[in-house]
C-alpha positions in Angstrom: -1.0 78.1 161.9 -0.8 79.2 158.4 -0.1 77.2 155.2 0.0 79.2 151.6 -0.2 76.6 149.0 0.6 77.7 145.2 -2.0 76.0 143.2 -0.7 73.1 141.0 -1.9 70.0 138.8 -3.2 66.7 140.1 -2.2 68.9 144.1 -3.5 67.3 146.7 -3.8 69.7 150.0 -3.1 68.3 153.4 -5.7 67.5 155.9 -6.3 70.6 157.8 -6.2 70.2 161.7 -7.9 72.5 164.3 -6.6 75.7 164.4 -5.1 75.6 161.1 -5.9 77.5 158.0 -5.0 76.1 154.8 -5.6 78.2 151.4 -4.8 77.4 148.0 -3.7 80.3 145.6 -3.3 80.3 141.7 -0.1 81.9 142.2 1.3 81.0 138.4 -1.9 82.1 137.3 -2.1 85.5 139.3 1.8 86.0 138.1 1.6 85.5 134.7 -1.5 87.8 134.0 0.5 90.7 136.1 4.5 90.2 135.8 4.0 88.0 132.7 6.5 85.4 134.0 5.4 82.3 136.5 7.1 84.2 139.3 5.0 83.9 142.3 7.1 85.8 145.2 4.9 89.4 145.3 1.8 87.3 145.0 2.6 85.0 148.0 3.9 87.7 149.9 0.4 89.7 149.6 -1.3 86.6 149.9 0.9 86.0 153.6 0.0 89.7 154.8 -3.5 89.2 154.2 -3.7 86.2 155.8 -1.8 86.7 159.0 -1.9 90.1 159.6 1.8 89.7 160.4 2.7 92.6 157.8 0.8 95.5 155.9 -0.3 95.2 152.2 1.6 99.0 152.2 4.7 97.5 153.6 4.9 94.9 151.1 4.2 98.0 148.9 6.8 100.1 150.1 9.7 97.9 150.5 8.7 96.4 146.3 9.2 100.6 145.5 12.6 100.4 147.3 13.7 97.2 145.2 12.0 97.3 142.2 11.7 100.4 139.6 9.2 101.2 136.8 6.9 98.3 135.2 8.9 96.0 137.2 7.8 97.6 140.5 4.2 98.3 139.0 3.3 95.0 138.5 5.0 93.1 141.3 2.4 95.8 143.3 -0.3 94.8 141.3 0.6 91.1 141.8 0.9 91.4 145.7 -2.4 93.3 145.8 -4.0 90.5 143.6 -2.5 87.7 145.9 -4.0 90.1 149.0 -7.0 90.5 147.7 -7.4 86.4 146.5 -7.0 85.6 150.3 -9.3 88.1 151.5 -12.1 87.3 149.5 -11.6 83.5 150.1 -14.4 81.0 150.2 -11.9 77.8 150.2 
């Protein structure tokens, strides 16, 4: 299994098991520098695809464009990319 954790003060991450993978995100910290607000969905989501495989970075894309419009679309993108990118280049 999978757990996603959003990085937080004094956190304390579980013990991971065999066959588990456990990785810790600064979600709030990823959301505020791209959406400007502590709002951590896009960046989880990205985070999720990259780390299961389960769904593509351009479907996350895609179905942000068909919700979202403008700067609001843009940077959920760019936060769901960030939160991608975090878990593929993670050394937790």
């Amino acid at each position: 299994g999978v757990a996603i954790i959003n990085e937080g003060e004094d956190m304390q991450v579980p013990k991971q098991k065999a066959r588990q993978k456990i990785y810790v995100i600064p979600g709030n910290k990823i959301a505020m520098e791209t959406i400007g607000r502590p709002l951590v969905n896009t960046v989880l989501i990205g985070a999720f695809a990259a780390a299961t495989g389960q769904v593509k970075l351009e479907d996350v894309i895609e179905a942000i464009k068909k919700r979202m419009k403008g700067k609001m679309a843009d940077t959920n993108i760019e936060a769901a990319k960030r939160g991608f990118d975090f878990i593929k280049n993670y050394k937790g």
